[in-house]
Wavefront OBJ file of the C-alpha trace (Angstrom):
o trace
v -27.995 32.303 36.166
v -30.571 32.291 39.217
v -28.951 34.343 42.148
v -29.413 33.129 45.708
v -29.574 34.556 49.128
v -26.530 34.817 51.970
v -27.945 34.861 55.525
v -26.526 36.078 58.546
v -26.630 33.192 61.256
v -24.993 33.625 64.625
v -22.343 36.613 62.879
v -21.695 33.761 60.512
v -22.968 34.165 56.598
v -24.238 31.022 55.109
v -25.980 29.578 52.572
v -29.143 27.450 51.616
v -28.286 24.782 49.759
v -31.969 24.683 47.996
v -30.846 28.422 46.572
v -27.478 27.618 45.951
v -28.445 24.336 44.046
v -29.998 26.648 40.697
v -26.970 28.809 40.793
v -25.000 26.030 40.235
v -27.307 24.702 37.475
v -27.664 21.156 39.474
v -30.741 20.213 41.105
v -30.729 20.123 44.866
v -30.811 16.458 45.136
v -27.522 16.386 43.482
v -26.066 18.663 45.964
v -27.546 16.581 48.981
v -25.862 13.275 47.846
v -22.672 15.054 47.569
v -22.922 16.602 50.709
v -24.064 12.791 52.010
v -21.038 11.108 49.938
v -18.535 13.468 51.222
v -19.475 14.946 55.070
v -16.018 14.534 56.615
v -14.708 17.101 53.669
v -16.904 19.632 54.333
v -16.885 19.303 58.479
v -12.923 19.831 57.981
v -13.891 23.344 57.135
v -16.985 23.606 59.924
v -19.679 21.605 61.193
v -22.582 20.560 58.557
v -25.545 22.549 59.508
v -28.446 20.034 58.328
v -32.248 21.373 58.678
v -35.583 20.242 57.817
v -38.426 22.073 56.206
v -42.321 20.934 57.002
v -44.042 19.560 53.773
v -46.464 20.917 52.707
v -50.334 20.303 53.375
v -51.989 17.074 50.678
v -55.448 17.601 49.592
v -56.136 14.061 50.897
v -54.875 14.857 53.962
v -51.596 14.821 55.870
v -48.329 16.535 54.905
v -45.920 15.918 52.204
v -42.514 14.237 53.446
v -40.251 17.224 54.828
v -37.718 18.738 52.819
v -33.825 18.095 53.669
v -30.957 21.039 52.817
v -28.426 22.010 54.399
v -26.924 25.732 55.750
v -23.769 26.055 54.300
v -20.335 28.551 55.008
v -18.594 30.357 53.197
v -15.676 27.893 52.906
v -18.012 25.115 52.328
v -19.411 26.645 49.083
v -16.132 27.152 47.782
v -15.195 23.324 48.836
v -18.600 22.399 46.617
v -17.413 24.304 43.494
v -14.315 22.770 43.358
v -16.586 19.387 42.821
v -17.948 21.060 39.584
v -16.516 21.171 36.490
v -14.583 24.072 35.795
v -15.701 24.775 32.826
v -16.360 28.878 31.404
v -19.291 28.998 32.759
v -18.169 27.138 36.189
v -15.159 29.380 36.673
v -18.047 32.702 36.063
v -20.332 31.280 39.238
v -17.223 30.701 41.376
v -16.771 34.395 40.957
v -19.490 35.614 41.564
v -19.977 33.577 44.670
v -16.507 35.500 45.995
v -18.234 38.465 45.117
v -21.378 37.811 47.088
v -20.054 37.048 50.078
v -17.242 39.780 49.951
v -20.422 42.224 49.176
v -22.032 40.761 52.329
v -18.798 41.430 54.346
v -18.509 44.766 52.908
v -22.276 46.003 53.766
v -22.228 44.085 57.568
v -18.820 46.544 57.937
v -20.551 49.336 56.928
v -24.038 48.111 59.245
v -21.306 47.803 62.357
v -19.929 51.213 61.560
v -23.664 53.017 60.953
v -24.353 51.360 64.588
v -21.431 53.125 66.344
v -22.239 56.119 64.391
v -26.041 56.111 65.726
v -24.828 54.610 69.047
v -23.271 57.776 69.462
v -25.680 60.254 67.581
v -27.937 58.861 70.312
v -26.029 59.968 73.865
v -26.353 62.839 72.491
v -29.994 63.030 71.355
v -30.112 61.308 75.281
v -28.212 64.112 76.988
v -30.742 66.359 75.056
v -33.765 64.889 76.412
v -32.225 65.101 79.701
v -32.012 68.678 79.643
v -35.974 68.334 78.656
v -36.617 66.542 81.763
v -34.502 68.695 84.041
v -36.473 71.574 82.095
v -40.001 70.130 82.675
v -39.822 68.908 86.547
v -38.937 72.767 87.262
v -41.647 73.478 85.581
v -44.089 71.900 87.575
v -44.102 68.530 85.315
v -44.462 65.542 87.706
v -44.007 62.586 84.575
v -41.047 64.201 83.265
v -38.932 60.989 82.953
v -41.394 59.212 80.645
v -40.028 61.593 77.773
v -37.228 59.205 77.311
v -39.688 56.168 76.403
v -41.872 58.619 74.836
v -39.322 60.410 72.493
v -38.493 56.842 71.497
v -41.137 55.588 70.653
v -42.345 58.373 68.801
v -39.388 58.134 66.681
v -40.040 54.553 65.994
v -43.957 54.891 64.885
v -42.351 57.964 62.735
v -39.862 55.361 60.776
v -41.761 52.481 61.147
v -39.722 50.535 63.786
v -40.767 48.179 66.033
v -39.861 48.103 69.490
v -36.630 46.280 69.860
v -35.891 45.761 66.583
v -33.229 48.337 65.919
v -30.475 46.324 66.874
v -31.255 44.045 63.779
v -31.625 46.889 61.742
v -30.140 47.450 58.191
v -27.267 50.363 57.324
v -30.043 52.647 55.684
v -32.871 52.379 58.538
v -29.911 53.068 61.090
v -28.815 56.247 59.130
v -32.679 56.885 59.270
v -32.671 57.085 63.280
v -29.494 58.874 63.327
v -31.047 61.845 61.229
v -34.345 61.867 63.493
v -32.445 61.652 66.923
v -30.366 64.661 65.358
v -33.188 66.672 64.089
v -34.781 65.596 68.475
v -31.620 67.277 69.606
v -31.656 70.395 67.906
v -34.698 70.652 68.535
v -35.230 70.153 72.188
v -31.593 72.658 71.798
v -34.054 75.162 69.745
v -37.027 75.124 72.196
v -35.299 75.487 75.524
v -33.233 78.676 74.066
v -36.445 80.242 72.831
v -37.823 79.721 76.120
v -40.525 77.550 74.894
v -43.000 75.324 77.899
v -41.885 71.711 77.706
v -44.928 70.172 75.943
v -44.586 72.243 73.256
v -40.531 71.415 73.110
v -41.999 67.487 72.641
v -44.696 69.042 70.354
v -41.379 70.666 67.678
v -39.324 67.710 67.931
v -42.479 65.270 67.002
v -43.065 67.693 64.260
v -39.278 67.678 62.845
v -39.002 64.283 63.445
v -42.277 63.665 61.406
v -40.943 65.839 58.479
v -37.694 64.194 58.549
v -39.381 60.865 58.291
v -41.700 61.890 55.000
v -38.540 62.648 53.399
v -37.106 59.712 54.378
v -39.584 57.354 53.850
v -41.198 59.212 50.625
l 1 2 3 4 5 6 7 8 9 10 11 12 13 14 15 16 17 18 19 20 21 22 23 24 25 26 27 28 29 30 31 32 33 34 35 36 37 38 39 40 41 42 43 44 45 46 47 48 49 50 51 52 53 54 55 56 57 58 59 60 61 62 63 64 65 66 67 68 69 70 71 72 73 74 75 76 77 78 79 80 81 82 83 84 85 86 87 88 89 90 91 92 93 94 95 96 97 98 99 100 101 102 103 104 105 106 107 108 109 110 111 112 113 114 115 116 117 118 119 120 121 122 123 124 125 126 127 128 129 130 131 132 133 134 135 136 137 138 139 140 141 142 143 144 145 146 147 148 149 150 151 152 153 154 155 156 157 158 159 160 161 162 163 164 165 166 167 168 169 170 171 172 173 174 175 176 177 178 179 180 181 182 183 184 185 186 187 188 189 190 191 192 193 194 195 196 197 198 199 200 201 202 203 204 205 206 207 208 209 210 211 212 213 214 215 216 217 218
């Protein structure tokens, strides 16, 4: 039974009907003229999300013709297998596909709850790095407020992160930035209560946070 993949469109999961069309042991041009013979069914349930796919290039020249499938819900998979036969093996793909997309809700709970967590893992690691900057203009630093951006960014090049990509991020790489903006605030914590000069406070969290991150990233 070939698996196939649930996306996350606009906080809505749906499916391709070119991956969906294997699962259900059919070949995708089956699924398009049911989806063509039928429309007003499936737009009861939400709007048919059609899109087109470039052909590919012809050794003579030119492209192939492009590629029709469709994006569909949740409830619009379920409205397809009840076309199917139910047969054994019908009735063990319509579970699974319940399955999937209860899996999917699970993990995007769990990706909503890691992003609070961090969220607030990070006013703290922020409040830190205040204290930094406080720390360093009094000590004659004159660029003291570029350790926010710099703090951050180290931490990104550490886990691999690219700027502005962290609110896309996955449950595991989120968990990954709250451990490093932890191990930041202890220890800009450590440095300032050993009395340590402010470059070499950025010099032991860059350190822990690049320790942290060859554990993490093996």
């Amino acid at each position: 039974m070939t698996d196939f993949s649930i996306a996350l469109i606009k906080s809505e999961f749906r499916v391709d009907s070119r991956t969906l069309a294997p699962f259900l042991d059919q070949r995708h041009r089956t699924i398009l003229e049911l989806l063509d013979k039928y429309p007003k069914d499936f737009e009861e349930l939400n709007p048919l999300t059609v899109e087109t796919e470039k052909g590919v290039a012809l050794p003579q020249g030119g492209f192939a013709k492009p590629s029709r499938y469709y994006m569909l819900t949740e409830d619009q998979c379920y409205l397809l297998l009840t076309y199917s036969k139910n047969t054994d093996e019908a009735r063990k793909r319509k579970i699974k596909l319940v399955k999937a997309f209860r899996d999917a809700r699970t993990q995007l709970v769990k990706r909503d709850i890691a992003r609070i967590e961090g969220k607030q893992v990070r006013h703290l690691e922020t409040d830190a790095i205040r204290d930094l900057v406080n720390y360093a203009r009094t000590n004659g630093s004159k660029n003291a407020d570029m350790y926010y951006m710099t703090i951050t960014k180290m931490t990104n090049v550490a886990l691999n992160i690219d700027a502005g990509q962290r609110d896309s991020l996955e449950t595991r790489k989120l968990d990954e930035i709250k451990m490093a903006e932890t191990m930041v605030k202890i220890a800009i914590s450590d440095g300032l209560n050993a009395g340590l000069g402010y470059k070499e406070i950025y010099k032991l969290c860059k350190y822990r946070v690049s320790s942290i991150a060859q554990v993490l990233l093996g």
